[in-house]
Every structure is written in C-alpha cells, then in structure tokens.
N, C-alpha and C positions, 0 to 999 in steps of 0.2 A: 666512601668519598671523603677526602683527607681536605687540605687547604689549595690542592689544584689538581687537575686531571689527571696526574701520574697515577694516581690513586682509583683513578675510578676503572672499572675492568667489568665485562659484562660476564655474564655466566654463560660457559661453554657446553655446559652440561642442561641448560635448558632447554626444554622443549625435546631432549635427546637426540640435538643436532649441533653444530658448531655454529656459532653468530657473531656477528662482526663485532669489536671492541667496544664499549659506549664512545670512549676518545676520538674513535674513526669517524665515528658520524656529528657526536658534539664539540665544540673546542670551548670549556670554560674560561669565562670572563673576572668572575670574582664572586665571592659569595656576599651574597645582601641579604641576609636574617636567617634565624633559626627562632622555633619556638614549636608548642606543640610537640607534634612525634616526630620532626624533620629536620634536614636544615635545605635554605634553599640559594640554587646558584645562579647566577646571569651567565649564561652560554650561548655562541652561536650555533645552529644550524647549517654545517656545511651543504650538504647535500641542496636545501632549499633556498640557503642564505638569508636566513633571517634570524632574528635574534628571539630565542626563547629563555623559558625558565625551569630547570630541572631541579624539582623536591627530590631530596631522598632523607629513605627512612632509618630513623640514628641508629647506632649500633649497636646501643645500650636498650633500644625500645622491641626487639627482635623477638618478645613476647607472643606466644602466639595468639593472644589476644590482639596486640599492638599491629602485628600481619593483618589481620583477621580484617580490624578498622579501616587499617589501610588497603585492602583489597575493595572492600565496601567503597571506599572511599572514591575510589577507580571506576567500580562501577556504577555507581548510581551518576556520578558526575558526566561519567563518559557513554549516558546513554540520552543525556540531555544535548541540545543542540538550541540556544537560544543567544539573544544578544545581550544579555543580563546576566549570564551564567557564562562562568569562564572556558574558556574552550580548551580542550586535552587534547595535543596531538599523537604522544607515544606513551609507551607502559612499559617496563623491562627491568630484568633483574641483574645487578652489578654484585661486582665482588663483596660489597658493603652493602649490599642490601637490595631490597625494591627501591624504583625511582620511575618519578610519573616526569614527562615532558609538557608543559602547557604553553600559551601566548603567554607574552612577556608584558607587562601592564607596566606602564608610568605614570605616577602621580600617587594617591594616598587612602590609606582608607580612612571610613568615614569619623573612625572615631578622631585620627588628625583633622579632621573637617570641623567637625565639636568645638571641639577642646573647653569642655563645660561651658559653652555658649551658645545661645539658638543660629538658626540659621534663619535667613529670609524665608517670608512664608512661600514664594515661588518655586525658590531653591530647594524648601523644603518639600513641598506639593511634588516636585517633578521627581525627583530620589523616591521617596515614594511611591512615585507613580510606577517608575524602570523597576524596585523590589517588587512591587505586586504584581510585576506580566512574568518576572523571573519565576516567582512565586508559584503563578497559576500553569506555568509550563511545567514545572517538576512536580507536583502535584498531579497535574495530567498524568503523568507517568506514573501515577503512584508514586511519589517521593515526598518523603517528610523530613524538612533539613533537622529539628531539633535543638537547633544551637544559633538561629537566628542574632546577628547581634550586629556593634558598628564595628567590631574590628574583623568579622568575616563579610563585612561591605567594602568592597573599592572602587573608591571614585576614580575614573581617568582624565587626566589633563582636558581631556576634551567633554569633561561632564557627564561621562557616561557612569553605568554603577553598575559592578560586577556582582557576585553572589558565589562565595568563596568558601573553601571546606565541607567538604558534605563526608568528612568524617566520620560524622555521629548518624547520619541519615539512615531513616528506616523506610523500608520499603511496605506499604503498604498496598489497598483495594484502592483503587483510581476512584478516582468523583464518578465517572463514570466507566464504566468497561473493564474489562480485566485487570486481575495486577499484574506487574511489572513483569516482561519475560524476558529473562536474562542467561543467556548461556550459562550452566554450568553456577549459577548465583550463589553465591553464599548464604547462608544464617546470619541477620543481623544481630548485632553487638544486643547482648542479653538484656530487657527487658521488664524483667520480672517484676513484681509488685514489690515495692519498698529501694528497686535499681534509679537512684537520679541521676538522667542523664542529660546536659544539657550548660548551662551559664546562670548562675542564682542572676537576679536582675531583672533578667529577659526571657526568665522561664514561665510557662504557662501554670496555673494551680495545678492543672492535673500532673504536669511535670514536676511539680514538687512534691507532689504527694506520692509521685514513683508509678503512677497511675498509665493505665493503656493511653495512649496519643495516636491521634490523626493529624489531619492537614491544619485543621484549625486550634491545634497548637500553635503552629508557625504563623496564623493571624494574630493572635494573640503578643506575642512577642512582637510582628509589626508594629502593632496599637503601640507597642512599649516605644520603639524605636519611632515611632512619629511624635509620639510625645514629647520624647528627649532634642527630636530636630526643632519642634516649636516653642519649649519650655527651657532648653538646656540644660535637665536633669530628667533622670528617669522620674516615673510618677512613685516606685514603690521606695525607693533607697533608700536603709538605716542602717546604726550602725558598727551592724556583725548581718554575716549570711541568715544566720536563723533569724534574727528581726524580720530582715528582709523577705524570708519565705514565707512570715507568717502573714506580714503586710499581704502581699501576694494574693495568699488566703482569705483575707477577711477585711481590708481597707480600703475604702474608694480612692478613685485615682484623683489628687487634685485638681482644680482650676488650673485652665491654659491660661496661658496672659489673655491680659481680655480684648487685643486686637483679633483674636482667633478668630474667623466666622462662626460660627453659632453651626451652621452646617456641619463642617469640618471637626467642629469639638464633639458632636454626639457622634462621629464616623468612629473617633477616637477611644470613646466611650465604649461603642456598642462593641469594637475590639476587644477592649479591656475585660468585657463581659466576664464575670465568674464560671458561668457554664456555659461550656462549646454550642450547645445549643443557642444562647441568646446571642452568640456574634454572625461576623455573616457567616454562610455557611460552603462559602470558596469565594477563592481570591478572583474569580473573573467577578463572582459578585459585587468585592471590596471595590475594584478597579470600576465598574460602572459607579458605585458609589463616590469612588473619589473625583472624579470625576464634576459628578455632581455637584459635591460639598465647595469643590475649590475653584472652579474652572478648570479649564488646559492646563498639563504643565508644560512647562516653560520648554522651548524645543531645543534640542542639542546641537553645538555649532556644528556646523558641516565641516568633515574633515576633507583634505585634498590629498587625492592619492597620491599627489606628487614629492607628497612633504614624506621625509627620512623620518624611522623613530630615533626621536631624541634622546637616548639614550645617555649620553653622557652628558648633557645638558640639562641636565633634570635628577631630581631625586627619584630615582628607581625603586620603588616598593614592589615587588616582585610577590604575586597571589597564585596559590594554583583550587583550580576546579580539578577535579583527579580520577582521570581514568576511561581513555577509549582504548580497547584492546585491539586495535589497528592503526597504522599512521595512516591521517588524514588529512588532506593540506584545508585549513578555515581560514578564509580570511572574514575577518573584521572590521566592518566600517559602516556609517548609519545607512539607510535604504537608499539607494539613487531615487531621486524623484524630477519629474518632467511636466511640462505642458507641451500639448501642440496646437496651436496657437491658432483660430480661424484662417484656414488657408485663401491667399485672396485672389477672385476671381479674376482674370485680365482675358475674357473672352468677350467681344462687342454687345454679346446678349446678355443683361444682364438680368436677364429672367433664369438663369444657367446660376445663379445665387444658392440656390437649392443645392446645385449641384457641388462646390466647392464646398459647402456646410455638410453635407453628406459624407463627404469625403474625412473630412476633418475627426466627423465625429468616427466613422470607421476605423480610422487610426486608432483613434482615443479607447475606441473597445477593443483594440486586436493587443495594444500598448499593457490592457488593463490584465491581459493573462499572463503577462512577464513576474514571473515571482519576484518577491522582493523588490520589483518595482513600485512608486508612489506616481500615480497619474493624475493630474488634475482633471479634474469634470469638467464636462462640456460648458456645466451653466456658466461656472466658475471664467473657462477662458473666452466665449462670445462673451463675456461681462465688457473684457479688455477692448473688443472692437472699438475702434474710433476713437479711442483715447489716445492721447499724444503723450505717450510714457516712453522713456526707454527701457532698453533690456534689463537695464538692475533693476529697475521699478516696477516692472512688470514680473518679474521673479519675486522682488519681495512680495507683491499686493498676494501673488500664489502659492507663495511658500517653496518654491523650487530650486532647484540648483542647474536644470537644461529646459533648455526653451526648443521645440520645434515650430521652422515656419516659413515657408511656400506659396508656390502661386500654381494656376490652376489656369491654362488656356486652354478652351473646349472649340474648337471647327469641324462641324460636323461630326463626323465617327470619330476623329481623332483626338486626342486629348493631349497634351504636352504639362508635366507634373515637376515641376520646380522644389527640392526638398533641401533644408541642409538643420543641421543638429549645432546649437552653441552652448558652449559650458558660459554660465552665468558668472562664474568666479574672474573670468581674465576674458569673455567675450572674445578666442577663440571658436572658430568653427571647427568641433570635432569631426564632422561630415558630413558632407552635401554631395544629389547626383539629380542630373534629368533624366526622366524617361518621357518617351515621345511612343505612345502606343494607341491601338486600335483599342474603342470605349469593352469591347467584349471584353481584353485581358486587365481591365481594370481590376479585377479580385485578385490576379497575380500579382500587381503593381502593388496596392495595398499590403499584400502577405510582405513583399518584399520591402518595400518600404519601413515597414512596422520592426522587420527583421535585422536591416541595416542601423535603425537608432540601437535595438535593444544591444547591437552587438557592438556600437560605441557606447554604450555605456555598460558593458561587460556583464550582460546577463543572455538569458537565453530563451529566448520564446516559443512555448510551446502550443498546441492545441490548437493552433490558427487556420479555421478554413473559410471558404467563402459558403454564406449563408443560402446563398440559392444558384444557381448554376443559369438562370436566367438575368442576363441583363438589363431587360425592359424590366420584371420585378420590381430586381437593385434599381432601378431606377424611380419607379412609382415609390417604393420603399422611402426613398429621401425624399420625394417630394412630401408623401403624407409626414414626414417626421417633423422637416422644418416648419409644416403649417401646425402639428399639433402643438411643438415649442412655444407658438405664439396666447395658448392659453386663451383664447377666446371662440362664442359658439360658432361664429362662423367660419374662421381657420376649420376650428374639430371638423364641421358639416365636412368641409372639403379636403382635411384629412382622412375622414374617412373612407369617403369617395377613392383617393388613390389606395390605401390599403384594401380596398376591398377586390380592383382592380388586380393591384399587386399579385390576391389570394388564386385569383382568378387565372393569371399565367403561372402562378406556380403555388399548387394547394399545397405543398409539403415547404411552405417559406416560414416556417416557425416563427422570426422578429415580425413578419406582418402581420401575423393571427396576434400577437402580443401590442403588436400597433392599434390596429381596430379595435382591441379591450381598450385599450388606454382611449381613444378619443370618444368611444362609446359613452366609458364613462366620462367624462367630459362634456359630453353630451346631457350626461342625468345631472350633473354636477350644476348646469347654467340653467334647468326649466323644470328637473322633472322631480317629483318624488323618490323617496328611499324605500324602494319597495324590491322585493322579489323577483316580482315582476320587469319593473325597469331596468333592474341591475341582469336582470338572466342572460340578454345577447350578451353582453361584456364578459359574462363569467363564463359562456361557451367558447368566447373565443381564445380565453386564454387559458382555459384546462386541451383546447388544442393545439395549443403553442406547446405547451407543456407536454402532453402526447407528442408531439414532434420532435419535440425537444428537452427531453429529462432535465439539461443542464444547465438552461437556459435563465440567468436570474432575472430578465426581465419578463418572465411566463410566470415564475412564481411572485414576483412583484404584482403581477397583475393580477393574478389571483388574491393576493392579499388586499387591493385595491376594494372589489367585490364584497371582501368582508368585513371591510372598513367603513363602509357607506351604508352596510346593515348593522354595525355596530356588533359585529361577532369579533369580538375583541383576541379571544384566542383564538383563532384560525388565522386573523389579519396577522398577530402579532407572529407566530410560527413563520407564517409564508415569508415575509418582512425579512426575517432573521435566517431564513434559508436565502434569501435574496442576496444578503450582505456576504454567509457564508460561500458563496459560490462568486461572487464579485464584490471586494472589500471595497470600492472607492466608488459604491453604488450608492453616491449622496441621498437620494430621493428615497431611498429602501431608509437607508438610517433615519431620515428626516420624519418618516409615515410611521417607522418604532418609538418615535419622538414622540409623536401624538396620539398615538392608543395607549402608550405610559401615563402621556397627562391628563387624557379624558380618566385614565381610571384611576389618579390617583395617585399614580409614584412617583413626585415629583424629582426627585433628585435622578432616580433614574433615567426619565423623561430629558432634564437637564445633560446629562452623558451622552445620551443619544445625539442631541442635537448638536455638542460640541464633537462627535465624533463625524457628522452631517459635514459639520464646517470644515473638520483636518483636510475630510476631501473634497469637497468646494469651498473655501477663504468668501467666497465673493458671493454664496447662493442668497440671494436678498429672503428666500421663502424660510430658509435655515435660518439666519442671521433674523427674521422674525420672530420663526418659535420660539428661539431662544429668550429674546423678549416675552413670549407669554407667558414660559415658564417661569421667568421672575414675579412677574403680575399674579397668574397665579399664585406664587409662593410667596405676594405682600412683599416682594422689596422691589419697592415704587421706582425708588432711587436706580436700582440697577437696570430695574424695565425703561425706565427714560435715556439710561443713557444706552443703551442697549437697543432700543426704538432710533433711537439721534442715529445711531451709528450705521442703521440700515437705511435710513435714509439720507442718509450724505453717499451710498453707495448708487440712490437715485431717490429721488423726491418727489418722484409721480408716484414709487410705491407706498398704494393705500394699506395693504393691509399692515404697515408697517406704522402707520397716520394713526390709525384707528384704533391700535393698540398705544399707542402716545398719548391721545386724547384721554384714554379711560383709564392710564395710570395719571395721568395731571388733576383727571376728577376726584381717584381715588386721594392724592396728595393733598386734595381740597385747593387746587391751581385752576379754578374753575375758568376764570376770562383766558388760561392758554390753552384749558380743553377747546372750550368754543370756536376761538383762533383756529384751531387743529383741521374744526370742523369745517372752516367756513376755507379752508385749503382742499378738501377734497373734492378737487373742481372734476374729475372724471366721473364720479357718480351722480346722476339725479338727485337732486335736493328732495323729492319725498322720500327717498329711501335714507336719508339721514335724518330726518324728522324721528324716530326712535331714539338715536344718540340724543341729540339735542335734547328732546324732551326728557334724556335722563340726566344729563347734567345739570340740567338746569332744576329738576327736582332734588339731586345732591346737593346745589347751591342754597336751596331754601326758596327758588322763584317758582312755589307751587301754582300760583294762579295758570303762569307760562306752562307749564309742563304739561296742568290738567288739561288747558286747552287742543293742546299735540296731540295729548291721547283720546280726547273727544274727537276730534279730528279722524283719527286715525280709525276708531272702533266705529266709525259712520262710514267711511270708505270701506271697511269689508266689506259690505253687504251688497254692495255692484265691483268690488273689484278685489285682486290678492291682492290681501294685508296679510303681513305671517303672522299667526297668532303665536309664534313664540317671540319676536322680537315687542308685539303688543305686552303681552306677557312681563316680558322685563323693565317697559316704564310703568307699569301697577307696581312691580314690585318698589321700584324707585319711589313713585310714590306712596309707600306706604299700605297700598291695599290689596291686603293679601286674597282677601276672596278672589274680584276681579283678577287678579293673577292667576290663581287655580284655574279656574274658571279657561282662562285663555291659554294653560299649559296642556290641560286634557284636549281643548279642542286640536293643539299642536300636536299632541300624542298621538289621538286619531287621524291626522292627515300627515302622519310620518316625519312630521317635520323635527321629531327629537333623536330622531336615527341619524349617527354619523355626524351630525353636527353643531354640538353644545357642549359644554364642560359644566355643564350641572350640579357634579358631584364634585368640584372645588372650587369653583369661581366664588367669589366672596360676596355678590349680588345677590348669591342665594342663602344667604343666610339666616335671613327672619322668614325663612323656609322649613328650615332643618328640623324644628322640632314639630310640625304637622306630621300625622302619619300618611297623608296625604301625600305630601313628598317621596316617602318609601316607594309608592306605589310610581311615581313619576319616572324614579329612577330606574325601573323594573321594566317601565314602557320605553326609555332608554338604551337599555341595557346596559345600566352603568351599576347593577345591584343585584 
C-alpha cells in the first residue's frame, strides 16, 4: 500500500481462488499514522458505507516473525467482542502485504489525554473502570495484552476507551475454563526465559525479568497506568530503561497526591504488588474493587444515532484491535437504556391498581431479556409516581435515554392497553399502538408489546414466554406481588393468601412458588426467629420454583434469601450472584451480595455491590441506604451522612435510612442531631427506640440517662420481648462488658444473631474484640 489506492491490490492467489481487489471494496481517504509494524489509512467502506480504518503491514517488516505477530495480532483481537476493545471487521492479503480492516475511531489516545499531567479523579476513575471490563473480557478468553500502556489506549470523543494492539498478546489458560480455541492458532511470539516482551515503564517485574506471565501481568501495568492518570507520571520512571527496570524490581511506588482517597491508593498499591500473587488475582476482581475504592465512574455521554462520524471535523487518530477472520458488520454505541414507567390505570375500579402495576412490571421483566438492553427496576420507576417531573427529569433522576408509558382501561374481560415509546433526547415518540383485547390474550399483548419497544430501539428479544398459561393465576400472581412490594406483615399475610391460590390453579407457575418464598419470608422477617425451622416453608418453595424453572433468577434469589436469614453466607452469596447472572438489572439480588459482603467483612466489595444495586435502580431508597452503611461501617461518617441526607430527600419517612443518620452523627460526636434524628422517627413506637437513645446518650457522657433506659429495659424482659441483642449494645455503650456478654449469649440462644447484625465490623464492637468470648459470639453468628 503506497500513498493511495492505486497501489493496494488484493492477492489473487489466496485461499487458491480469485478475490475481488481490496480498491473494489475500500476507497482510501488518506493515511493518518504509521508506527509499529504498519501504516494506517482512513478509508471508506463501499459496500456498507461507512468509514473504516485499514493497517497494513510495511514492507520492510515481512519478517516471518513480523507475520507471525501480526497474524497473532488478528487473532486474539478478532476473537474478542467487547465495547472496550476495538472491533475488527475484515482480514486479507494485498499485493504489499497483510492488512486487517477495523472501526474507524475519533479522538485520541490516552497518552494525548496526559500530556504529563493528571487527570480528574472522575475522569480518571471511569477510564479505568472501561480498561478493567476490557481487561477482564480478553482474559476470559485467555488473552494476555502484555504491552498494556496509554498510547495503546483510545479515548473517543465521546469518552469511551478502546484497548488497542494485541500484537504482543499471548494466549494463555482462561481464569477459568479452557484455553483459547482458535482455528488453525498460531504459536505465540517466543517467550523464552531471558525474551522481554512488552514497554519498560509499564511492564510487570516478571516481564522484566523475561519471566513466564499471566493475566496479572496486565494488572500490574494498569496499577501503572492509574497511577500516572492520578499522579501525572508513572510511579517507576528514571533515567535510562535499566534504572527503570530495576525500580520495577525493587522500589516502592510513591505517594499519590494526597487528595487520593486512601481506598483508591492501596487499590493502586495492591496493583503494583511485586508478586502476582499479592495483587488481585483478575480483573473482575479489580473492577469490584474499583468500584468500591472510588465510587461509580462517571457515565459516558449518550451518543445519538443520528449524528454522522465527524470525520473531517475532528482530529482522526485512527487505532486498530486486529483480526476477525470474517467480515462482520459491529456497530458501536453505549447500551440503549429504558424505563417503563407505572402504567396508569383509567378503569372506574380503582381496586384494578394491581392490575395496571402487574402489567408494568411484566413489561419491565420481558424488557429485562433484551440483550444489551439497560432496564430500570420496578423500585426505581413506581419511585417516580406522582411526582410532577417531566420527561427529561424523569430520565435524568433514571439514568435513561427511552421512557415507556400507557394507560390501562380494564371493563370486565376486556382490557384496552394505551403504549407508546419516547426518545428522551428530542421527546419524539418513536412508537406507540393500542390494543383492545380479551383479558385471556393478555400474555400475547405483553410478548407483543415488549417486542415493539425492543425493536424501536433496535434490538431483539429473546426467550419471552408467558409464565402460566392460566389467567386467573396471572392474575392472583399481581395481586400477591403488589401487596408483597408494600413490605409490611400484613400486606405479606395476604400476599401470601393470593400466591398460594395462584399455586393452587396452576402448580407448575414457577414466579408464584418464588412469590410465596418471598412473603413467607417476610413473614419470618416481622415476628419470627431465624431458625431452620421458620425459614423451611420459604425454602420449599423456592427450590420448587427452581425445579420448575432452572432459569428463573427470581427462584435462585430466593433461595439465597433462605440462606441469608440462617447466616450461610456462601450459599446466599452463590445463589445472589447466579441471580444477577441470569438477570443483570436484578437490583435486590445485587443489593442482598451487598450485605453478606458487609456482614463478613469485605467492605469495599460490599461497597461495588451496592453501587452496581443502584446503576440498576438510581432511586432504590433500600440500595441508596446500604450504601450508607457501608461508609458507616468503613468510619467515614462524613460520607454515611451525606449519603443517609441523600436517601432521604428521596423520601423522609425512610427510617431505615434516619437510623443510620442518627448513629453516624453519634459516631461524629453530633450528639443533639443524633437525638433530633431520633425523635423524627415518628412511625415506630417509642419503646422500640429507647435502645438508640439510651446509646447516644451514653456516647454523650449522659450516663445517669442511659443507665436508666437500660434498667428499664432489662425489667421489661421478664413479662415481655426485649431483644437481648439490642439490650446488648447499650451495655456495650455503656461501658459494661459483662452485662453485654451476658445479653449477647442469651441473643445467641434465641437466634437472634442469625442474619441480622454486623458484629464482625460495626465499630460498637469494639471493647469486644479482644475477649475470647467474642470468638465464640461470632461463630454463633456465623460470621467466623
């Protein structure tokens, strides 16, 4: 390939068949870079009309080594399929050589993003965040880039980040499952002990030492590369390459500035790690971890299909990822995401309320098997009822770019279903229909329904059947659901009542057997002990759901429910994470791996969870709580307070969101705003906050007050339940650790440390820790 297309010529002799000219199918635009083994050109795509970018490899590099690389190069790239990694459309040989076809990218790589200065910690946070899912994708596959750095990073105008040349990559054993099966695969680029392959800088010790590499090599080199986003210099840099590799070898990384979070700097750290063992040990790891350390990163603007690439309007840095050994048409662009929005009811009966929320939510779970769709949760859009927002405010408060939303007339058997689809960008109706049908063909209405958004917003839905073939069921089915949503015993009672019903017209309805676990437990949850015993109906009925239904993430959620109120931390935590795996935007499943993370202990991971809680419901008040606890527990008062503030401006009857405000304002020594807090929680009984009280006011130093509460208090058990673990924790307040023991074991024996305490980090417990007595608490726990 010369200085324009005359020159390029495809090989007629490949594949021992004749093939059409590369000219015929590409029209070159002009060449924008060379470097490496290539040079690369901006060209159109006749055939599909759009504008790509064709590497080829020089002619001076025709080494058969230099092949070799770039064959590798081809396939490792072009077996990946991610939105972090650049996409390969074609592969074929020209008169002047191999030449890979990829997307065409605008904007820069990262090391023009640098330019020896840090970047915002957001900015920096989210890059990060897009390397490490890139990361953890090619790794899946067994892939090991090996040359990790910022100028094989590309930022596109619209903030996304690519992951660029997997020239050097080797193919190794997957984190899990086999390695890499590749037609016909090459032998990666040699290896050997004393071979350094890779970028001095950003290479791992073992890579400098010539040494065997795995995946966490390429952590290693991230750590480097997040350093340099937060610091504006790499950590090791001197200077000649050998300094540098000895640094590498043998020198700590220095101090980040010291606005860093403290989280974020040991993520950084534990990266840098000398041996692969001490870092994490895979990048889905890292990514829960970063997570944790920093919050959300920062989300990427929504592109609009309608906008042309800018091509001549912009500086074109043209990157390729290299190698699918077919043309593929990819497009490229962030997830479409939706809510559908409580559909509202305009039937006389407005007992029929059930029924239009039933409906809403069935959308919402048929929406949720659309691949590459983002669906907001139910909690998240009933949030929005009755607010006076418009559409852009109501997409922002959800994070969405499509809103669906309808009315629902019920007379009699008939039903009439009002639907229509808006793009949030220009509020546009992409499409709207009425259907006027008999209540029976309501699961077709649904299928169809679900079918017409998905295919306005150009995807395609799969899997979608109706759950029971009976309609009285589907019917009982919403009732029991809208009364469990209400979260209190006697909704549950009479949720259960219809699920059970439900079971009754049709025993093979998999979601009601997984209903009845759910308000069952609900049921253990407002009166009864954590025993075996209490939780067994719950747990029969959703290893039946699950027998009905293999697939179903709300059977193994419910299972994991079960395990979580006995405190069997891995089985809940398993069930949980098959729940999210089979339906990602299954907030409550995330929210519940939120809480057996923080009961045991991992708080930054605990911290992930709950921000991944939130990606899929913005609005879940129960999410946007934990979150809170997990600062609380992790001592930063300051961000539990305002993180507490922030769930309750989402609503201010939420106690449990009060209750966690009060006990980080006590912990800030903000004693008169704890008490304030208290004397706000106007929906619960005043002796059942007599505990609180009497412990702030023992952190305050008003011991006379306190002792009396808790005298109080230990004279009431003896005709009536006192929990003796909440007794328990104003001894500890005040100061007496016997009386505390004392009141923990009797909680032990009466179950009451199952499922729900944080024992094992709550900071209360701390003139605990060094009894051996404790040990054994935690064990009755099972938090040890």
């Amino acid at each position: 390939m010369a200085e324009t297309d005359e020159n390029v010529r495809s090989d007629p002799a490949a594949r021992g068949e004749e093939t059409p000219r590369i000219e015929e199918r590409y029209s070159v635009v002009r060449e924008v870079g060379r470097g490496g083994m290539g040079r690369v050109f901006e060209a159109r795509d006749r055939k599909l009309g759009r504008q790509v970018a064709i590497k080829l490899l020089a002619a001076a590099a025709h080494s058969e080594d230099r092949l070799r690389r770039f064959e590798q190069e081809a396939r490792a790239a072009g077996s990946l399929d991610h939105p972090n990694i650049l996409a390969v459309h074609d592969i074929g040989t020209c008169e002047s050589g191999p030449y890979i076809v990829s997307e065409l990218l605008v904007g820069g790589t990262l090391r023009q993003h640098l330019r020896e200065r840090p970047l915002p910690l957001q900015k920096a946070v989210d890059y990060a965040g897009q390397l490490a899912r890139g990361l953890s994708a090619a790794h899946g596959k067994g892939i090991v880039h090996r040359d990790i750095k910022p100028e094989n990073l590309f930022i596109t105008n619209e903030g996304s980040l690519k992951i660029l040349d997997f020239g050097i990559a080797k193919l190794v054993p997957r984190e899990t499952g086999p390695t890499l099966d590749l037609d016909q695969a090459l032998p990666p680029p040699s290896t050997d002990t004393g071979a350094i392959i890779g970028t001095v800088g950003y290479m791992s010790p073992e890579q400098v030492r010539g040494e065997h590499v795995d995946h966490r090599s390429d952590l290693f080199s991230f750590g480097v590369i997040l350093f340099e986003m937060l610091a504006g210099s790499t950590p090791f840099a001197r200077r000649s390459a050998v300094e540098t590799g000895y640094a590498i070898l043998n020198d700590a990384p220095p101090p980040l500035p010291g606005d860093t979070p403290s989280a974020l700097d040991g993520l950084v750290r534990r990266c840098l790690a000398k041996r692969p063992g001490d870092r994490f040990q895979s990048a889905r790891e890292l990514i829960d971890g970063l997570a944790g350390a920093a919050g959300p990163p920062a989300a990427s603007p929504r592109r609009s299909s309608r906008r042309a690439l800018a091509v001549g309007a912009a500086i074109a840095v043209i990157a390729l990822a290299i190698g699918a050994w077919r043309l593929r048409p990819v497009v490229r662009r962030p997830p479409p995401s939706v809510a559908v929005l409580p559909l509202v009811n305009m039937s006389s009966d407005k007992e029929s309320e059930y029924f239009s929320d039933g409906i809403t939510e069935e959308l919402i779970n048929a929406l949720a098997n659309v691949p590459g769709l983002r669906v907001a949760s139910r909690t998240a859009v009933f949030a929005m009822r009755g607010k006076k927002l418009g559409i852009r405010e109501i997409a922002s408060e959800l994070k969405v770019g499509a809103l669906v939303e309808g009315t629902i007339r019920r007379d009699g058997n008939t039903v009439r279903v009002t639907v229509q689809l808006i793009d949030v960008a220009d509020g546009y109706h992409l499409w709207s229909k009425t259907y006027a049908i008999e209540r029976k063909s309501i699961f077709a209405v649904e299928d169809e329904i679900a079918r017409s958004v998905a295919g306005a917003l150009q995807q395609t839905l799969v899997g979608v059947k109706p759950a029971t073939a009976d309609p009285e069921a589907h019917d009982l089915y919403l009732r029991g659901l809208h009364l469990w949503n209400q979260r209190t015993g006697e909704a549950s009672r009479k949720a259960r009542v219809h699920f059970e019903e439900a079971i009754r017209r049709d025993p093979r309805y998999a979601l009601a057997h997984a209903g009845l676990a759910n308000a069952l437990m609900a049921l253990v949850w407002v009166g009864q002990p954590h025993t075996p015993e209490t939780v067994a109906p719950a747990r029969r009925a959703a290893e039946r759901a699950l027998e009905l239904d293999p697939q179903l993430a709300e059977a193994q959620a419910s299972i994991g429910l079960t395990a979580y109120f006995l405190s069997d931390w891995p089985e809940a935590l398993a069930r949980f994470r098959r729940a999210v795996q089979l339906n990602p935007n299954y907030a409550m499943a995330h929210k519940w791996i939120g809480n057996v993370l923080l009961f045991t202990g991992h708080l930054p991971e605990a911290g992930a969870a709950f921000e991944r809680a939130l990606q899929a419901d913005p609005t879940s008040l129960v999410a946007n709580a934990n979150l809170g606890h997990q600062k609380l527990i992790g001592r930063d008062y300051a961000g539990a307070v305002e993180q507490f503030q922030k769930t309750l401006r989402l609503d201010p009857g939420f106690d449990m969101a009060r209750l966690g405000l009060l006990t980080a304002y006590a912990w800030q020594g903000r004693y008169a705003d704890a008490l304030a807090e208290i004397d706000k929680l106007s929906s619960l009984p005043g002796s059942e906050l007599q505990p609180d009280r009497a412990k702030v006011l023992a952190l305050a130093g008003r011991r006379a007050e306190a002792l009396s509460i808790a005298r109080e208090l230990e004279a009431r058990s003896g005709h009536e339940r006192v929990s003796d673990f909440e007794l328990a924790t104003v001894w500890i307040a005040l100061g007496d650790n016997e009386k505390a023991f004392a009141a923990l074991q009797s909680a032990c024996a009466r179950h009451e440390l199952l499922g729900d305490n944080s024992m094992k980090v709550a900071r209360l417990y701390d003139p605990l820790r060094s009894d051996p007595r404790f040990d054994e608490l935690l064990r009755c726990a099972k938090l040890k």
